[in-house]
Every structure is written in C-alpha cells, then in structure tokens.
N, C-alpha and C positions, 0 to 999 in steps of 0.2 A: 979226499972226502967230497962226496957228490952235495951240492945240495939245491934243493927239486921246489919251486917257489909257483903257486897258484895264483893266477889272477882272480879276480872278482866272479868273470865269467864261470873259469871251471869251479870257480866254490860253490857256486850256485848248481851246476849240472851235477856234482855231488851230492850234494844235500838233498835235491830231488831224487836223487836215486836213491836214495839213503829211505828219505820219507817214503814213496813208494814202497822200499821191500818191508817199511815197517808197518805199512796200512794192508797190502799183500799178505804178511805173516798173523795178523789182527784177523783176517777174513778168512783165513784158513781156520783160524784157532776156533774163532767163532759158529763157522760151520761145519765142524767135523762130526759125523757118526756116532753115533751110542754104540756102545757094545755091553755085554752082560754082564761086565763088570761095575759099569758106573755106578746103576743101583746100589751097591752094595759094599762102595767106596767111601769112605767117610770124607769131606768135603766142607772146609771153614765159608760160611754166606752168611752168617746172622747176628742177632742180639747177643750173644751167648754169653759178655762179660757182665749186662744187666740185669740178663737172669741169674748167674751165679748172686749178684751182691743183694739181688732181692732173696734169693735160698739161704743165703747167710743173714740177713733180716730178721726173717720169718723164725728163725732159731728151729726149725724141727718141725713149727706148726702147720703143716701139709697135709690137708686129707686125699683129696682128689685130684690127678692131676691131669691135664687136658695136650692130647702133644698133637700139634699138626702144621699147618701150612695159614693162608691168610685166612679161607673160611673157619678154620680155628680162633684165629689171631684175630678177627675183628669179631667174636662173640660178646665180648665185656662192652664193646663199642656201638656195635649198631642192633646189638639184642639187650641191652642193659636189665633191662626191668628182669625177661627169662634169665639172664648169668646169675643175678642178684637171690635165686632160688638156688643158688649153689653154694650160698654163703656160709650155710653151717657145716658143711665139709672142710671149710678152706682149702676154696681149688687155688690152683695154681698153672695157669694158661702158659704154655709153653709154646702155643702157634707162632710159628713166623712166615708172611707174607711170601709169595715166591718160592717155598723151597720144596725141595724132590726128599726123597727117601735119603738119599746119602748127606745131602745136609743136617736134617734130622739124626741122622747115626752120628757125626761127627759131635754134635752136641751133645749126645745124650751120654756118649763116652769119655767126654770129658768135662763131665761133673755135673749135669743138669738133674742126676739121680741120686746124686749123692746128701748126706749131710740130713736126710730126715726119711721117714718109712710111711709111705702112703697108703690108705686103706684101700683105694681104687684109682686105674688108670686110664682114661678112655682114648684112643687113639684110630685115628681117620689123615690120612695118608696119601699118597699119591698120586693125585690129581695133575699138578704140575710134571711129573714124569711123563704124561700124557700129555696132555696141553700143551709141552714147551718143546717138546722131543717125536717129532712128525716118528722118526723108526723105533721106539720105544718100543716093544713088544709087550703084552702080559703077563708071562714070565719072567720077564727083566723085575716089573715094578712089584709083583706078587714076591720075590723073591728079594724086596729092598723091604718089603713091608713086613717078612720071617724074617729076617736078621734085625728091625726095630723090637718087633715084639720077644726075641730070643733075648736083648740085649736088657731088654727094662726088667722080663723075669729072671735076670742074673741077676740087675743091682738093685733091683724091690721085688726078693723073691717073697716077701710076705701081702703081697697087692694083689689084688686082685685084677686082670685085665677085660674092659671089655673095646675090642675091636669092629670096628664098623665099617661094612664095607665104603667104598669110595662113593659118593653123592654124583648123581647123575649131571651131565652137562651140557650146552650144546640148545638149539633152539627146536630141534625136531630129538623124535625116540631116533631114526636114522643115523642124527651126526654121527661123522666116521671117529672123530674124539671118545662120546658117549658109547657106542658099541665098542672102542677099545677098554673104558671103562670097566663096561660089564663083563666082559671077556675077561680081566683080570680081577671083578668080584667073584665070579665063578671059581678062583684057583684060592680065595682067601679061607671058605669055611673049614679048610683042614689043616688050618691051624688052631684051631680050638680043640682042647680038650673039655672043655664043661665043668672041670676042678678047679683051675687059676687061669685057664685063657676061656671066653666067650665072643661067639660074633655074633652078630646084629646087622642086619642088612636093611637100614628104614627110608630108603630111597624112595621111595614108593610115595612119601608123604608130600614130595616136590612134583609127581607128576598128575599130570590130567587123566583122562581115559584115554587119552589115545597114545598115552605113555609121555609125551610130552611137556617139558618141564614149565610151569605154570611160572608166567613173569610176574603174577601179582604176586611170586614167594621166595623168587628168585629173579630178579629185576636184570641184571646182563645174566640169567641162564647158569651161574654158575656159584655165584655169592648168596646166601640168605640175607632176608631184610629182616627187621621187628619180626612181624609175624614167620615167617620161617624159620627163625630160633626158637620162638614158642614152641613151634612143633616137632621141634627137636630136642627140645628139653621133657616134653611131654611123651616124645616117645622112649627115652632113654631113663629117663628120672626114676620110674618100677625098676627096671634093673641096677642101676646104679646104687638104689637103697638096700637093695637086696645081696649086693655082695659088700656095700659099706658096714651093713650092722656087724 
C-alpha cells in the first residue's frame, strides 16, 4: 500500500485551485442566460414562512390581497397614511422586495392562498424580470404574469382580480428597461376577461409630458414615495370598491 504525503506547499496549491473552480463555478452560476422557462418556474427567495403564520393569525380575515414585488412591499411603509385607506377590506400585502414572477408563483402555491377567501386581489408584477435580467424578453415575463394570475383564480376562484400593468421605469420615456416594460404591458390586456380577471394600466400617473417618470413621485425612477401611493391608491380605489361589494 502506497501512501502519498503533501507538504505544506502543495496544500496550499490545492486549496487555490480548489477556491478558484469554486469562485469560477459561482460566476458561471451567476451569469447564465434567461430562457422562457425561468418565468414560469417556481423558485424559493422570500418571506413565505411569515406570511403563512400571519394567514394563520388572521384566521380567515382577509379581504383584499395585494401580491408583488418591493413597490408592493414597501406600500404599508413608505405610503402609510394611503395603505391605511385599505383598512376596511383587511388587505393583506404579500409584496416581496427583489422578486420576478417565478418567486411569486413559488409562493403563491405553496400556501400563501390558502386558509381564507378574498373578495379582491390586485397584482403588479414584473418588474424585476426586467431590471435584473438584461435578456428577459416580454413574452418570457407576460407569460410568468398568466401563470400568477391563472394560479390565484384556481386557489381564490371566488376573488375577484384586478391586474395592473407593470409601472414605468427608468429616467427618460427611452430607457431600454422602460420600453421593455411596455413591450410586455402591451401583451398583458388579454388576460382579462372583464367577469373575474380586469386590467388597469395607470402608469400614466408617474409620468410628465414627455412621458418621463417624474422624480418628485418616483425618487430613484422606479419606487413611489408618499405622494405616489396616494396616487395609486386614488387611481385603483373606484375599482377596487367596485369588485369588493
């Protein structure tokens, strides 16, 4: 029997190589291509065990429920006073900071629908798909945003949906971000039927005239502040009451 003894030197020239393939394998991971499946993959990134034990809390008590990403997620936060107009529905914010369409899915099917029956579900989506994902197409994220909405009227097919298109982005009407954007608002109005699904497109209310998203309502161009929840509360609010009664 052979036996094969390293000095100090080659543990070291191993180890480096070692580290190496493992920072090598890290940058691969990291920068690998979208393909038309990711959308539409369901994918563990978020809160999901604090949302379950607050659903189990609430015992049922769930009117409205709000699903998205961080301009979701930081509504109750940095629009408080506008959230606080959605108290008699007892919404229930399900945004999470960061996440694409298949995060979202991954959530939503494993139990963030369950356990209570909502009267209304507003859902604004996608963003990050763009933002984080330069080869993203609009088809890819239009097509993670049909399988959200296909998924919530399976497990609250008594809710009403209203879907909104993606919020504009970007510091000019131009950015290459923002015109992906809209490229994938364009492919969302058919998913509405007008019976239990509705879209709403109130992008509009973030920009100037020259299309350009105004930073006194959108401060980095992409988040509302105070007054840009307002305005999203104001534009949403007639509908929202309108499929809650």
């Amino acid at each position: 029997m052979k036996i094969f003894l390293l000095n100090s030197m080659s543990i070291a020239k191993y180890s480096a190589a070692l580290v190496l393939s493992l920072l090598v394998l890290a940058s691969t991971s990291l920068t690998a291509g979208r393909t038309p499946a990711d959308a539409v993959t369901p994918v563990e990134n978020s809160r999901h065990t604090k949302f379950l034990e607050e659903i189990h809390q609430r015992n049922g008590n769930i009117g409205l429920v709000l699903i998205g990403d961080s301009i979701t997620d930081f509504w109750p936060g940095k629009g408080k006073d506008s959230y606080a107009e959605f108290a008699a529905w007892n919404p229930l914010d399900l945004g999470v900071s960061g996440e694409h369409t298949e995060h979202v899915l991954r959530r939503l099917l494993d139990g963030e629908l369950d356990g209570y029956k909502a009267k209304a579900i507003m859902i604004m989506i996608g963003t990050n798909n763009i933002g984080h994902c330069a080869d993203e197409k609009p088809e890819w994220v239009a097509a993670g945003i049909k399988k959200i909405v296909e998924t919530v009227k399976e497990k609250q097919p008594q809710a009403k949906i209203l879907l909104l298109a993606i919020f504009p982005r970007g510091a000019t009407a131009d950015d290459n971000q923002n015109q992906r954007v809209i490229e994938t608002n364009k492919l969302l109005p058919s998913l509405a039927d007008n019976k239990t699904v509705f879209f709403m497109d109130i992008g509009k209310i973030f920009l100037d005239d020259q299309g350009n998203v105004k930073k006194e309502l959108m401060p980095d161009f992409l988040h509302p502040n105070a007054d840009g929840y307002k305005l999203w509360l104001e534009a949403v609010k007639p509908k929202l009451s309108e499929l809650i009664k």
